[in-house]
PAVOMI-717097 format. One line per 3 residues: number of its first residue (from 0); their letters; for each residue z, y, x of C-alpha. Coordinates in steps of 0.05 Angstrom, whole numbers, plus 5000, padded with zeros to 4 digits. Layout:
<guvexs>
NUM) A) Z Y X  ...
</guvexs>
This chain:
<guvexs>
0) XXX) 1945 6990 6168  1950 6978 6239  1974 7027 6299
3) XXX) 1973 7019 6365  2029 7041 6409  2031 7042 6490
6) XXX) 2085 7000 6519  2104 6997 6587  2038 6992 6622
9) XXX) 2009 6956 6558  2005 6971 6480  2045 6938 6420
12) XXX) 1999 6931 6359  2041 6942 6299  2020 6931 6219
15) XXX) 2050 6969 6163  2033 6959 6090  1978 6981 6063
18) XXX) 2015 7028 6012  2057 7050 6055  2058 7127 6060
21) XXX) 2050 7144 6139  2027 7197 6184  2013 7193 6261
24) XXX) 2032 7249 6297  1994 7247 6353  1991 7309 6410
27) XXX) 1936 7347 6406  1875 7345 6470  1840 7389 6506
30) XXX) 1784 7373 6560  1805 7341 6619  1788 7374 6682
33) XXX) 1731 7336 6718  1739 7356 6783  1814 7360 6790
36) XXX) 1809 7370 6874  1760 7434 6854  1792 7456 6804
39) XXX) 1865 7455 6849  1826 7486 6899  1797 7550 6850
42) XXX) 1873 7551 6838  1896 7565 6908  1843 7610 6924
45) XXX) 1867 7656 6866  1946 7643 6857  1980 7669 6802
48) XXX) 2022 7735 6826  2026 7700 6888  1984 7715 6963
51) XXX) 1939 7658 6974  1962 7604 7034  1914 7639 7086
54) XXX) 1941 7716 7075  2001 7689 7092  2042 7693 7161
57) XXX) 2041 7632 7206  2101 7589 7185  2136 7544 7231
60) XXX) 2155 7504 7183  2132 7475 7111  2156 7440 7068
63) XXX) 2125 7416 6994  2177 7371 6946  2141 7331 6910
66) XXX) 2175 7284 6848  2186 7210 6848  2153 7158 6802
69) XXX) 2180 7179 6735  2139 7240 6730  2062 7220 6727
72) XXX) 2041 7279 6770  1970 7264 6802  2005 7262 6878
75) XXX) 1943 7225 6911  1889 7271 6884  1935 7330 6891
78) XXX) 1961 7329 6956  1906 7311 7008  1870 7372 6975
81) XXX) 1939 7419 6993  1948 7389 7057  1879 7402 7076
84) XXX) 1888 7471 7059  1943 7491 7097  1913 7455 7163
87) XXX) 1852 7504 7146  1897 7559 7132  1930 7554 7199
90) XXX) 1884 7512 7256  1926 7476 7307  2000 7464 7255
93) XXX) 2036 7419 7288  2039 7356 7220  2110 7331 7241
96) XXX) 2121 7407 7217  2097 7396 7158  2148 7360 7102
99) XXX) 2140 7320 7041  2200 7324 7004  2203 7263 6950
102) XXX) 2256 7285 6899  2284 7254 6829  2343 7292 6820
105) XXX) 2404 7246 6812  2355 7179 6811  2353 7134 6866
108) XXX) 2328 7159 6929  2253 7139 6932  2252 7076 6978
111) XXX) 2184 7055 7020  2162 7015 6959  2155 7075 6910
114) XXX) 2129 7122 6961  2069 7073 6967  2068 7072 6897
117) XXX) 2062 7154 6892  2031 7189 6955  1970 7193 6993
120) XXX) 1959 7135 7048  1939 7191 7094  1978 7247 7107
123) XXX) 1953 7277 7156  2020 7252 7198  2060 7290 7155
126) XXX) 2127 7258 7153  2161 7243 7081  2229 7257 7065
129) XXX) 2262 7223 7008  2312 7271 6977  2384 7234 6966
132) XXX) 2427 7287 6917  2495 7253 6936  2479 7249 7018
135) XXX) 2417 7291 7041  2447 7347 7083  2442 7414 7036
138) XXX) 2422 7481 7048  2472 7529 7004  2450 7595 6969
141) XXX) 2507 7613 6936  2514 7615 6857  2462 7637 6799
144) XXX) 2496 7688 6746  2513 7625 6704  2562 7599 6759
147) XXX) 2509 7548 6786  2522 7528 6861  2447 7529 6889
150) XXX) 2449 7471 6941  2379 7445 6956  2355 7393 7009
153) XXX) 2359 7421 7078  2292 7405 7102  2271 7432 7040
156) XXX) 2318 7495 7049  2298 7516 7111  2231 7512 7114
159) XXX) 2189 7584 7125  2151 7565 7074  2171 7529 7013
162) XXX) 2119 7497 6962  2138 7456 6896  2089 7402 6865
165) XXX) 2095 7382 6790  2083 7380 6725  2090 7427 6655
168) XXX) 2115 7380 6595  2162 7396 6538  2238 7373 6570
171) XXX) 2290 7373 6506  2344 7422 6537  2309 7459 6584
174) XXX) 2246 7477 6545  2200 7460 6596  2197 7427 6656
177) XXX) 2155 7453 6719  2159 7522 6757  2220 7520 6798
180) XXX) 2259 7453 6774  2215 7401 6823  2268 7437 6879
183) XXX) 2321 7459 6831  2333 7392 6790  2293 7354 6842
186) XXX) 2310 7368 6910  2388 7390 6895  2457 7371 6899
189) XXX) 2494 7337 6850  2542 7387 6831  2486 7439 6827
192) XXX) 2443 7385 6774  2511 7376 6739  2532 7450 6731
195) XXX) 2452 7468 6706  2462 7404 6654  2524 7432 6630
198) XXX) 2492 7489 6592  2450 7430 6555  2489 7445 6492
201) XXX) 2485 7529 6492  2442 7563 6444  2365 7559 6455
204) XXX) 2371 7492 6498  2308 7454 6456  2249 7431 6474
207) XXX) 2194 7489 6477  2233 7546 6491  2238 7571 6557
210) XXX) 2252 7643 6542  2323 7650 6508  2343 7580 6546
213) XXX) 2402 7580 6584  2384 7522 6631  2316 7540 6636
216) XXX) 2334 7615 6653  2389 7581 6702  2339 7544 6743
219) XXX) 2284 7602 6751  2349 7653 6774  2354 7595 6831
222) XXX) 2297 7590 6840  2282 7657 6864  2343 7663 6908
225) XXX) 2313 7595 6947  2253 7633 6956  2200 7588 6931
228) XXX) 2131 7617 6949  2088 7574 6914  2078 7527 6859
231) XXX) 2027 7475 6834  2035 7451 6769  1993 7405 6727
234) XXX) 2001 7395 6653  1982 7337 6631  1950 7302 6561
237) XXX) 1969 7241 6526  1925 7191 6571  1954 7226 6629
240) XXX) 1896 7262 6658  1905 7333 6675  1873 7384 6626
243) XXX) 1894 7448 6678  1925 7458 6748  1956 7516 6760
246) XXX) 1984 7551 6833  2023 7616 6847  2086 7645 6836
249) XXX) 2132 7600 6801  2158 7630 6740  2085 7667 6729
252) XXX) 2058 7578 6739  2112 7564 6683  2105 7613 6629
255) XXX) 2020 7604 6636  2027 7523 6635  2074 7523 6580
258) XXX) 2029 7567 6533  1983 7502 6550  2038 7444 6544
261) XXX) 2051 7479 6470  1971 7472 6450  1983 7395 6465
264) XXX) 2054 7375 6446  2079 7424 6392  2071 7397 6331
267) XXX) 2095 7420 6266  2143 7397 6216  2158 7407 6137
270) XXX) 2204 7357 6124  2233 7298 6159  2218 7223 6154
273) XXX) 2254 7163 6124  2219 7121 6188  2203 7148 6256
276) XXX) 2167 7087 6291  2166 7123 6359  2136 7106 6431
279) XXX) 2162 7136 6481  2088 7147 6513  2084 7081 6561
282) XXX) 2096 7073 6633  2131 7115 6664  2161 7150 6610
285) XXX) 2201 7087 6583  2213 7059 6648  2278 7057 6642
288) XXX) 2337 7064 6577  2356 7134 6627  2285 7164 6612
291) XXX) 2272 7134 6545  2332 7174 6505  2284 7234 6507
294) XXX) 2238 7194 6465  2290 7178 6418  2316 7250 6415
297) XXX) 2249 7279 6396  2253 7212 6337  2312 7246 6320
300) XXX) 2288 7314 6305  2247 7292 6247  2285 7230 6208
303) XXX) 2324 7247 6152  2404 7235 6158  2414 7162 6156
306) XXX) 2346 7154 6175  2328 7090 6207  2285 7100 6287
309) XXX) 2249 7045 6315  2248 7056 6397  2184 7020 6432
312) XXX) 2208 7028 6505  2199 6972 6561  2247 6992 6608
315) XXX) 2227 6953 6670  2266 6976 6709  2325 6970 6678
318) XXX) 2375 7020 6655  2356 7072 6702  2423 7102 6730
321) XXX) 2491 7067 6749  2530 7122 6729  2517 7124 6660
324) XXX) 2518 7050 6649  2581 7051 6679  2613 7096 6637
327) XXX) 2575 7081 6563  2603 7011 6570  2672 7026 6570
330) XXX) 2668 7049 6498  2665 7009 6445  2617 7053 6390
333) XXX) 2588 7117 6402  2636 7154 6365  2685 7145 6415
336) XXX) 2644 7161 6473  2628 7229 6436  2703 7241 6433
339) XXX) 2717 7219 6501  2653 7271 6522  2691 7332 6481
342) XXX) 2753 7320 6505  2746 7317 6574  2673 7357 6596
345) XXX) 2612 7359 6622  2595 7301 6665  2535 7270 6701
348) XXX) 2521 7200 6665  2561 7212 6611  2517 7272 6582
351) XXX) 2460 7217 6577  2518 7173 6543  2529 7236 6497
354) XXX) 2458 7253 6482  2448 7183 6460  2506 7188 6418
357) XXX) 2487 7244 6377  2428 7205 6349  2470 7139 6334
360) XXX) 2519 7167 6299  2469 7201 6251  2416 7146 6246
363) XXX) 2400 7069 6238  2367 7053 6318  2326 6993 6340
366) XXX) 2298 6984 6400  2242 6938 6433  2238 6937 6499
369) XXX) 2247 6885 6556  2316 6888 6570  2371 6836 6547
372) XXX) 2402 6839 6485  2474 6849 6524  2457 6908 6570
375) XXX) 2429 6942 6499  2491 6926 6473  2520 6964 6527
378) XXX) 2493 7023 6520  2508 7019 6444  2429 6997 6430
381) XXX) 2410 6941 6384  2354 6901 6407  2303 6875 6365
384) XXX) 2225 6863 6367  2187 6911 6333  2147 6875 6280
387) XXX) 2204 6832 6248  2237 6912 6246  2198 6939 6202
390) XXX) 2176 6880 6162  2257 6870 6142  2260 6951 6128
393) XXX) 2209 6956 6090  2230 6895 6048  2296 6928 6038
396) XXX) 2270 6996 6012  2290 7000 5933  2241 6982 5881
399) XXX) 2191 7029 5866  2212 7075 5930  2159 7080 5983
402) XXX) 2180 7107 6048  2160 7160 6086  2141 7140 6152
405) XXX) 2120 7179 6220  2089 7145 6282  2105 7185 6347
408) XXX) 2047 7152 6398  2085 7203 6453  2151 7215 6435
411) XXX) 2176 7233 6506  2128 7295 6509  2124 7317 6431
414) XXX) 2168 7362 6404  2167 7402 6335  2171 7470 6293
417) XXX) 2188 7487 6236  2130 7498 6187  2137 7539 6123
</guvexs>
């Protein structure tokens, strides 16, 4: 049989024997919107547990953070359609009021490049802000119950009125993504990202869960004391196109996308696989080995011990984040990175070094992608092309024992549950 897996911004065509006993998980769908601009409008006119724009005080100023490239969020249909609204909602708003805050957390600050690549050509004169964790000036709130320091992007910060833009889709330790964390993991300061990430390893951190979730319950606390009034939050299907948009207050936008997000990525699972052939979902998810380890997590969750995971992630652009290259590559097998994790704490870079970790030291990895063979070697990866993979694994399965094998077509965004 053949299966076809997206790969970069292209597919990989793979072949499998005939006999060979495999199932595709692939995420459910639901009806894209048609009219996403109407539909984001029907959204602002009745927000969830939040005033619309236009019962709202003048502000003097706004500002909306939006995310950078690695989140597929719809900014060009999205945005004209909010902007137009609040120059409706308030005739006369001076645009150079008005903010666009681009934010990727502890990635690379956006440069003129990307921003092409993600916003609107017109914006109204808006001007665009790209958010820098380790050197935007910060706007401090204090500290969440959980010891977080909230330190957000200043323009962001002190805006009258503050609006987030993103997306709902399953995120491995914080359940979901969306609602607050476009400002919270987005727009803030490395030691506030760092402190959240910290609690990656507490009870109730998975993918899904966004109720007992102590990173997840960390960001909406912070969010609330930044005073967010609004969010707009698509959720997204496996091509990408948005199947709901939803506005209002953020932690009501959250807990209604994510009962959507589960319809299209939960999947469940009776017992793990000998294979796990898993794409990380295409461009941008595997744009870089910093982005793709959440594919290879979710490969993780359902390969038996000693397994063996075949990673299709391009990568072009590299690795994705100096810090944790720098760090995974002074270790010479993951088991001493783990060690050198536990020993000494929680830190940015390393905790991707760590998550990777926890998945080679339990399981057989390949990867494809685009990067050398050295870099991979790096970051403790073996390179190796896809096809020639599985031909030599399947040639070395015992006689008379066929494999059980699971295709993840969108391993980024899946995540599973137990089934009885």
């Amino acid at each position: 049989m053949e299966v076809k897996l997206k790969y970069g911004k292209g597919v990989k065509i793979l072949r499998l024997p005939e006999q060979a006993d495999v199932q595709v998980l692939t995420p459910r769908d639901l009806p894209h919107l048609s009219d996403l601009a109407g539909s984001l409008q029907a959204a602002l006119d009745a927000p969830l547990q939040a005033q619309p724009l236009e019962s709202r005080p003048r502000p003097g100023r706004i500002a909306i953070a939006v995310p950078d490239e690695t989140r597929p969020v719809p900014l060009k249909e999205l945005l004209p359609v909010l902007l137009n609204r609040i120059f409706k909602a308030w005739p006369g708003i001076d645009p150079a009021a008005v903010a666009i805050v681009v934010g990727g957390g502890l990635h690379p600050a956006p440069d003129s490049d990307q921003l092409a690549r993600i916003l609107p050509e017109d914006l109204r004169g808006c001007r665009v802000v790209s958010h820098d964790a380790l050197s935007s000036p910060l706007k401090s709130y204090g500290f969440t119950s959980m010891g977080t320091p909230v330190e957000i992007n200043a323009v962001f910060g002190e805006a009258d009125l503050k609006i987030v833009v993103g997306m709902i889709d399953p995120h491995q330790y914080q359940g979901m993504t969306g609602g607050s964390k476009g400002v919270t993991i987005g727009c803030a300061s490395r030691k506030m990202i760092e402190k959240n990430h910290s609690l990656m390893s507490t009870p109730g951190a998975v993918a899904g869960n966004i109720h007992d979730n102590s990173p997840r319950q960390d960001l909406n606390e912070a969010g609330r004391m930044i005073g967010i009034d609004l969010a707009v939050n698509v959720c997204l299907n496996a091509a990408q196109k948005a199947v709901a948009v939803l506005a209002g207050e953020p932690e009501a936008v959250l807990m209604s996308g994510a009962h959507i997000t589960e319809q299209l990525y939960g999947l469940p699972l009776k017992e793990p696989f000998d294979i796990v052939i898993a794409s990380c979902g295409g461009h941008p998810k595997d744009i870089c080995i910093y982005q793709a380890q959440k594919g290879l997590n979710t490969a993780s969750q359902c390969t038996v011990q000693g397994g063996r995971i075949l990673l299709l992630a391009a990568c072009t652009q590299g690795v994705g984040d100096q810090c944790y290259y720098d760090y995974v590559r002074r270790f010479t097998c993951p088991s001493s990175q783990m060690k050198d994790f536990e020993e000494f704490g929680f830190r940015m870079g390393a905790h991707k070094a760590y998550l990777y970790s926890r998945t080679l030291t339990r399981f057989s990895v390949v990867i494809d992608s685009e990067l050398d063979a050295q870099t991979l070697a790096d970051c403790h990866l073996s390179k190796g092309n896809a096809q020639e993979t599985l031909d030599r694994w399947f040639k070395e399965q015992p006689p008379g024992f066929n494999p059980r094998v699971a295709v993840l077509p969108n391993a980024n965004t899946s995540y599973f549950y137990n089934q009885e």
